[in-house]
N, C-alpha and C positions, 0 to 999 in steps of 0.2 A: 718735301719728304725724301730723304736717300734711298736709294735704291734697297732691296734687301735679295741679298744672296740665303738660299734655301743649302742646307750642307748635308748632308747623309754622314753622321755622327754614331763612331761607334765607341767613343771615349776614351780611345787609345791616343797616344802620344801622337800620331798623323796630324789626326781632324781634332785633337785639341788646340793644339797649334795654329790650324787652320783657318782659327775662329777671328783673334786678336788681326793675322796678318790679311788674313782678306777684307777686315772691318776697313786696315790702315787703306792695303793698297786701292781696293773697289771704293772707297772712302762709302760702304757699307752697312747697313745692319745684318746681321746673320742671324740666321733662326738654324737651328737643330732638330734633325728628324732623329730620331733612335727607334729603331722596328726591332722588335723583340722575337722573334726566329727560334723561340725555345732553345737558345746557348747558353742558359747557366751563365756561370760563373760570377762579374758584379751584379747587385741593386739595378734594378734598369733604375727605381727612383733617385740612388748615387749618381747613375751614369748623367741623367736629369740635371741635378743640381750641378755638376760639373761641369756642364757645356755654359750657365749660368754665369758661376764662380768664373769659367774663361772669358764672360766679355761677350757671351750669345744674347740677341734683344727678346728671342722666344727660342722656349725649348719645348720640344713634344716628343713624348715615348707614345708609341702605338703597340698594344699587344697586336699582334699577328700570328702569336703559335698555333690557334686552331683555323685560319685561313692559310696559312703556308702551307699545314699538313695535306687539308680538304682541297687547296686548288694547286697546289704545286709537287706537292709530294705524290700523291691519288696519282696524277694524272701520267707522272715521272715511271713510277711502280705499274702500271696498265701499259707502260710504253716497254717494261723492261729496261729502262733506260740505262747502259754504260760506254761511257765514250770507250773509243778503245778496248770496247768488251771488258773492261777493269773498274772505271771511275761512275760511283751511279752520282757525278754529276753534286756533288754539295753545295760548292759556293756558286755554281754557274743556274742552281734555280732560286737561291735568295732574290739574285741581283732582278731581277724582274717587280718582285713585288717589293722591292726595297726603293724601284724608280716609279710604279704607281701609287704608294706614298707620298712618295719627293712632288711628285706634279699634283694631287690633292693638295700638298701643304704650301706650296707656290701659290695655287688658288686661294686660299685661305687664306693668308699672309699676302700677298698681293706682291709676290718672289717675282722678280723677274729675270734670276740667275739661279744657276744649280750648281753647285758644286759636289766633288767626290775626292778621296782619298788618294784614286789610284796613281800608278805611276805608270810610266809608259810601255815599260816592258811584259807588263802581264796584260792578260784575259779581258780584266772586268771592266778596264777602260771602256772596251768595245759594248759589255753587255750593257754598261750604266747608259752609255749615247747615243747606243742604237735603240736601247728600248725610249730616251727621251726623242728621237728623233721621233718614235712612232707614234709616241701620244702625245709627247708638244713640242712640236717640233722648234717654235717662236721664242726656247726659252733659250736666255744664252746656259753655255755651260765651262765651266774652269776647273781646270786638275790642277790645286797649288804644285803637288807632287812633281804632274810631268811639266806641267806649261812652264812655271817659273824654275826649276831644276833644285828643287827640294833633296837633300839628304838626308840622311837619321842623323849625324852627327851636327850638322845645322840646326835640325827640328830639336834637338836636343841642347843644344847654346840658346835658340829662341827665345824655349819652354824658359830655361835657367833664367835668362835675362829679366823677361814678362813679371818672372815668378808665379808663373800657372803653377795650379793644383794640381797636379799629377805628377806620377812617378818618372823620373826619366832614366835610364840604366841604360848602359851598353853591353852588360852582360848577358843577357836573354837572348839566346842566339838564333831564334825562332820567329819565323812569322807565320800566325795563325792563324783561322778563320775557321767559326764553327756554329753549325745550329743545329735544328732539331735530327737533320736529315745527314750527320754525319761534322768529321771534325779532316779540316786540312793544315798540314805543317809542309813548311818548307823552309829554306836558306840554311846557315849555321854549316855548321859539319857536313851536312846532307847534300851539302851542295858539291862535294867529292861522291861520285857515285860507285866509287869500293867499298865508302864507310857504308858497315851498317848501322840501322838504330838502333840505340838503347833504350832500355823500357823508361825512359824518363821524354821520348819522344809523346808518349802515347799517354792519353788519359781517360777515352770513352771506353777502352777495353781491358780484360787483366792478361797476364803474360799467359798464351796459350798451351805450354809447355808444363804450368804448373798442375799437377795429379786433384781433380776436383770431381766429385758426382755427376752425370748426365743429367741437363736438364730437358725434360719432352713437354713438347707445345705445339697445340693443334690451335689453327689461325681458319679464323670459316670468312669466305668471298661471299659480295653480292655484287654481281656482274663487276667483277673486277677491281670491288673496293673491299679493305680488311674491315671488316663489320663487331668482331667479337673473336676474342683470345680465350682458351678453355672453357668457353660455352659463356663469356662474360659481356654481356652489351658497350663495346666501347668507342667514342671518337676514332677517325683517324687519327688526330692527336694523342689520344692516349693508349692506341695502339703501337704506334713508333716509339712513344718513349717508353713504353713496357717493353719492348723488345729491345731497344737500347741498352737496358738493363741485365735482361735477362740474357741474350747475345751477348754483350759486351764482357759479362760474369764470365762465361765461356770463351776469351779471345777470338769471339766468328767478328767478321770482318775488318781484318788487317790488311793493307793495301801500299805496297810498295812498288813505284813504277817511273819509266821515266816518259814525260807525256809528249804530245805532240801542241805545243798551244801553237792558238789561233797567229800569233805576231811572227813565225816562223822559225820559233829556237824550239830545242827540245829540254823539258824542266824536270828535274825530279823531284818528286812530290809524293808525303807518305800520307795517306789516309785511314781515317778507321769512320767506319759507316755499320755496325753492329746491326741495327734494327733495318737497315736497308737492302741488307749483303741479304737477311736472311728472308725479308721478306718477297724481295725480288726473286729469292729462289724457289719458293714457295707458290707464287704469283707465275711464275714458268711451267713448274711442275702441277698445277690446277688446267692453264691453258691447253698443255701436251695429252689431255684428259677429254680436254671439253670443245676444240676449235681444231675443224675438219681441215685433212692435211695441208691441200693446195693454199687454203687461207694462213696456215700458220705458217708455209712457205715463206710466204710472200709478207708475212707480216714480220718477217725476222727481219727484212730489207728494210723496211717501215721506219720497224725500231732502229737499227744502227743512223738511220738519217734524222730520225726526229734527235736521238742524242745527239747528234753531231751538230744539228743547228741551234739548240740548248745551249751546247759547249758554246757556239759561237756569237750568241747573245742573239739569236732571230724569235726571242720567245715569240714574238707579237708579226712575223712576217707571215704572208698568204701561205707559204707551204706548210708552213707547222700548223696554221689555222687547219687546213686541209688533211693532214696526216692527224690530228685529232682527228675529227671526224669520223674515219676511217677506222681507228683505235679505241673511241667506244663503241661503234658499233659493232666488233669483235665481240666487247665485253659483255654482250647482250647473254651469253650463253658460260659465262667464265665466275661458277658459282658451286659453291660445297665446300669441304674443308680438306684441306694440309694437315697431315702430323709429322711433327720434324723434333733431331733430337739435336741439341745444341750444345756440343761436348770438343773440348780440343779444337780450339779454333773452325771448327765445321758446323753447318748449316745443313744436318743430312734428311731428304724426305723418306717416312718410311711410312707413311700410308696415305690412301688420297680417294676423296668417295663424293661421287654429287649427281643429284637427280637428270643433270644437263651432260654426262658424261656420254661419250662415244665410244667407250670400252663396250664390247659386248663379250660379257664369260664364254658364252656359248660360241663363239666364231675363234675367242682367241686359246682356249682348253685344246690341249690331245688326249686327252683323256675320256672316257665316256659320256655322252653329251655332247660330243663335237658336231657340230649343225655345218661345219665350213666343206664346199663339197671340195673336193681335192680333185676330181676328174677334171675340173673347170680350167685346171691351172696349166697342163701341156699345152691345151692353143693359147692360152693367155700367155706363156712364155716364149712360147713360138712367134705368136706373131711381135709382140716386144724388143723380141730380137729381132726379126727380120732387117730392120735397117742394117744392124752394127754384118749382118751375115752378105748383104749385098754388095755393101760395103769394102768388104773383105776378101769376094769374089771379085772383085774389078780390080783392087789392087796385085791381087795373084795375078791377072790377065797382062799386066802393065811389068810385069817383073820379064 
């Protein structure tokens, strides 16, 4: 029996291609994973039949939109997660459970190769290998892209050659990637970083310049997971894509930036993450409520490392195991509701109320009813100071 290379198939011109030539070279079967990440746009059961019609010996689509939401998104959102303070992180939390698929479907199919799309220059190389190295580590793994030195204008003579089913154009100046949890574009024009884009960049949001009605949306926690939208019982999944919608109506989150990737060039990369921009903000402004100062100190530090090791494809290494931990048990107390109004590209909170809350009226009022003793505060600030004051006496002495 030939060996069978397992491929992470997302039915674009790449990994369609990928299929016939790694059949030839690996002298192969291929099988086709496609994990459905709530991206819209084709049929996953099109996408199915086309890895087929290419010459794949098995194809499988895996719904994943209400696991992606519940174990990657959740956990992304309770992290505050943005690299860079800007990126909450889109394509860098697929690749994880797009490689615990790939090694389920290796088991199944009895794969003893993985393959992926990427090229060498970007990110995901790293997340797709790192995450196989974690969980099998036994399996081989091939980037047509980077190992053999794949180009689009090649993939595209291939395609023509083969006569695969799929469209091949050089016009499309974009390369994309997008699910539930937000949409990324880069190359093209963008890759001059004077140009701006034009609204024909952008498709999960509408131009936020255009004159439209405020939308207001109260989003209610339960220790730190979105539970219900206007008092409605919903999935995580169908709370991101409801706000997807409703954000994105609004222009809330547009994201233009130039990044820091992992391989050590800097990319510019425009983003829209609508449902994530606004729920992250929401999910800040409940904690800044509910989670006593020192902790929420220190859990800012948390957050920019758990993102950062995200970024870097460590979904599955001991410290981010760790820093979970640590991140839900914050969440223990991060429950009530948000109301935020969703207008002109912003995400803004304007009320915020929960049983777990560490506001007290009575200590923060000056007005009548104020319980806060104010005598307490001359030695509190006295001695507070006293360092920076002795300080400041030895340097007098040294002048």
């Amino acid at each position: 029996m030939p060996d069978r290379v397992v491929l992470a198939y997302s039915g674009g011109l790449d990994t369609s291609v990928a299929i016939p030539y790694l059949a030839e070279k690996m002298n192969a079967e291929v099988v086709c994973v496609a994990v459905d990440l709530g991206q819209g746009g084709e049929d996953m059961e099109l996408i199915q039949k086309r890895a087929m019609d290419c010459g794949a010996a098995e194809s499988v689509v895996v719904d994943a939109r209400e696991e992606f939401a519940a174990d990657f998104c959740v956990p992304a959102l309770q992290a505050n997660a943005l690299y860079m303070d800007r990126y909450p992180l889109v394509s860098s939390l697929s690749r994880p459970l797009i490689v615990k698929h790939l090694v389920s479907a290796a088991k199944r199919f009895r794969g003893t190769i993985v393959s992926h799309g990427c090229t060498g220059k970007g990110n995901d190389q790293v997340r797709f290998e790192a995450g196989l190295a974690a969980l099998a580590p036994d399996l081989e793994i091939i980037a047509p892209a980077r190992d053999f030195a794949w180009t689009r204008d090649k993939a595209i003579e291939y395609a023509e050659a083969k006569g695969l089913p799929i469209e091949t154009s050089k016009k499309n100046p974009f390369s994309i990637d997008q699910n539930l949890w937000g949409r990324a574009v880069e190359t093209g024009f963008l890759e001059d970083i004077w140009n701006g884009p034009t609204e024909e960049v952008y498709s999960y949001t509408a131009d936020p310049r255009q004159p439209r009605p405020a939308d207001e949306v109260v989003i209610t926690f339960e220790q730190g997971v979105p539970v219900k939208v206007d008092g409605r019982d919903l999935t995580p999944f169908q709370v991101v894509d409801e706000l997807n919608r409703r954000a994105g109506a609004q222009g809330v989150g547009r994201i233009d930036m130039v990044e820091d990737r992992l391989v050590g060039i800097k990319s510019r990369e425009v983003y829209e993450a609508p449902g994530a921009i606004a729920l992250i903000a929401a999910h800040k402004e409940l904690e800044s409520v509910t989670v006593e100062r020192d902790l929420a100190r220190f859990k800012r530090g948390v957050d920019q490392r758990w993102s950062e090791l995200v970024y870097d494809g460590l979904w599955f290494s001991p410290l981010k195991s760790a820093l979970d931990a640590l991140i839900a048990d914050v969440q223990k107390h991060v429950n009530g509701e948000i109301r935020m109004i969703l207008h002109g590209g912003n995400a803004t909170v304007t009320g915020r109320r929960s049983d777990d809350s560490l506001y007290d009226f009575s200590l923060a009022t000056y007005d009548t009813g104020d319980t806060f003793d104010q005598s307490l505060a001359k030695g509190f600030v006295q001695l507070f100071s006293l360092p920076a004051k002795i300080a400041a006496a030895r340097d007098a002495r040294r002048r």
